[in-house]
N, C-alpha and C positions, 0 to 999 in steps of 0.2 A: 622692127623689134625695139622695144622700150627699154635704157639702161637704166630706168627703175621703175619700180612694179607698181604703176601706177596710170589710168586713164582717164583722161576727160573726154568724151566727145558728144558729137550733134549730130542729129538724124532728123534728117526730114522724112514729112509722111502724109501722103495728102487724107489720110484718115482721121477722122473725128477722137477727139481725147478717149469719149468713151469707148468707141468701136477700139482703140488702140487698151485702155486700160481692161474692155472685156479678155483681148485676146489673150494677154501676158497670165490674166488672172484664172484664164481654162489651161494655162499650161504652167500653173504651180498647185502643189502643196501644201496650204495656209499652215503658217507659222511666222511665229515675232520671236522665237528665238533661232540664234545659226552656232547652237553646241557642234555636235557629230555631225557630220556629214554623211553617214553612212547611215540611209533606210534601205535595208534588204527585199520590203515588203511593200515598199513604194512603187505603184505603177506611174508614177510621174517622174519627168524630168528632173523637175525643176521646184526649191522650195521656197517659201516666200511670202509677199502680201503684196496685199494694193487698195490703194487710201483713195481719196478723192482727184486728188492728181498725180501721184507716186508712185511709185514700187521700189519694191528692194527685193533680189533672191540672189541665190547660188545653185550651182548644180549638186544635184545629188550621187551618192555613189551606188551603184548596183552592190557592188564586193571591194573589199582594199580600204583603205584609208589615203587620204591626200590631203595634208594641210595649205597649202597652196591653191585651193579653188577660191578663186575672185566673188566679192560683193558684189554686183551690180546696185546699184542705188540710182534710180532716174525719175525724171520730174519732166512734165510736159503742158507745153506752154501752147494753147489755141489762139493760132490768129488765123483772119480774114478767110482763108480758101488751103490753108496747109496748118498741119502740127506739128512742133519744133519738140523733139526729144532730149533734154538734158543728161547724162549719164558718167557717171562715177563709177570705176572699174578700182576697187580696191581689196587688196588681201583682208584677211581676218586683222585685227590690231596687233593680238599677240602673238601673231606670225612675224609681224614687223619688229617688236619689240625683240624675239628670241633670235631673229636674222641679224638684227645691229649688235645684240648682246655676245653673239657667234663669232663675228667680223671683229668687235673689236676683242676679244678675248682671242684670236687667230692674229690679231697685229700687236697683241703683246708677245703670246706664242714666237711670232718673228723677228722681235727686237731683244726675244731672250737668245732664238737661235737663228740668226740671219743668213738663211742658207734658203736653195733652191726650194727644197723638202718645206722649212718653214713660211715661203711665200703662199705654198698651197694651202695655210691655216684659215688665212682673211679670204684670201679669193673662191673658195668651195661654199661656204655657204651663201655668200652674195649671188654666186653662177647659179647654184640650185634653186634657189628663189626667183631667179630672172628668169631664166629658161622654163619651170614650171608653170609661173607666172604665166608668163607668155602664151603658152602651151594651151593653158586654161582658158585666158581672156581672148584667145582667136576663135576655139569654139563656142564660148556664151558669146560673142558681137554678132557668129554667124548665123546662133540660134535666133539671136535679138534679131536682127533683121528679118528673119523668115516669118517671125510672130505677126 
């Protein structure tokens, strides 16, 4: 579990950039924009693109809303007999922005009223964020890899 909402990691893959960029691209959605996350009408997972060596998606939602589903952004490097996966596991921007504006407007909250009650101002939306975060990004890494 990440105490911030945030991933890098590497994946090896003895498959060819493009066998790897075909597969990620038969299991999205084409779109360059990540507004709503919610396509009712989408029979795909997953929405997104893929560039010459790239991709970027998120999950999509069937029903609900969830501002907390991770970017994946990754990049893949061909060498000799294996391909190295680069990958960025990041929230939306203005999720990050409304989480710190939450946190620190809960540690003013706390220094107005320095009580048990007021600890839970800063620490509830930091936790929400984590934990969904988290929640998100272990489902897309497990999808990523089965791709």
């Amino acid at each position: 579990m990440n105490l911030i909402p945030f991933e890098n990691i590497q994946i090896s893959s003895p498959l060819k950039k493009e066998e790897i960029l075909r597969r990620i691209a038969g299991q999205l959605q084409h779109t360059t924009q990540f507004g709503n996350a919610f396509h009712k009408d989408s029979l795909k997972k997953y929405e997104g693109f893929v560039t010459s060596n790239e991709f970027k998606f998120r999950r999509i939602l069937k029903s609900g809303m969830n501002s907390f589903i991770p970017i994946i952004h990754g990049k893949i490097e061909t060498e000799s007999t294996k391909s190295s996966i680069f990958i960025k596991i990041r929230l939306h921007p203005f999720v990050y922005i409304m989480t710190t504006f939450l946190t620190l407007f809960g540690l003013f909250v706390f220094f107005l009223n320095p009580s048990l009650i007021g600890l839970l101002f800063p620490f509830v939306p930091y936790a929400l964020s984590l934990v969904f975060y988290n929640i998100e990004s272990k489902m897309a890494k497990d999808d990523l890899i089965q791709f």
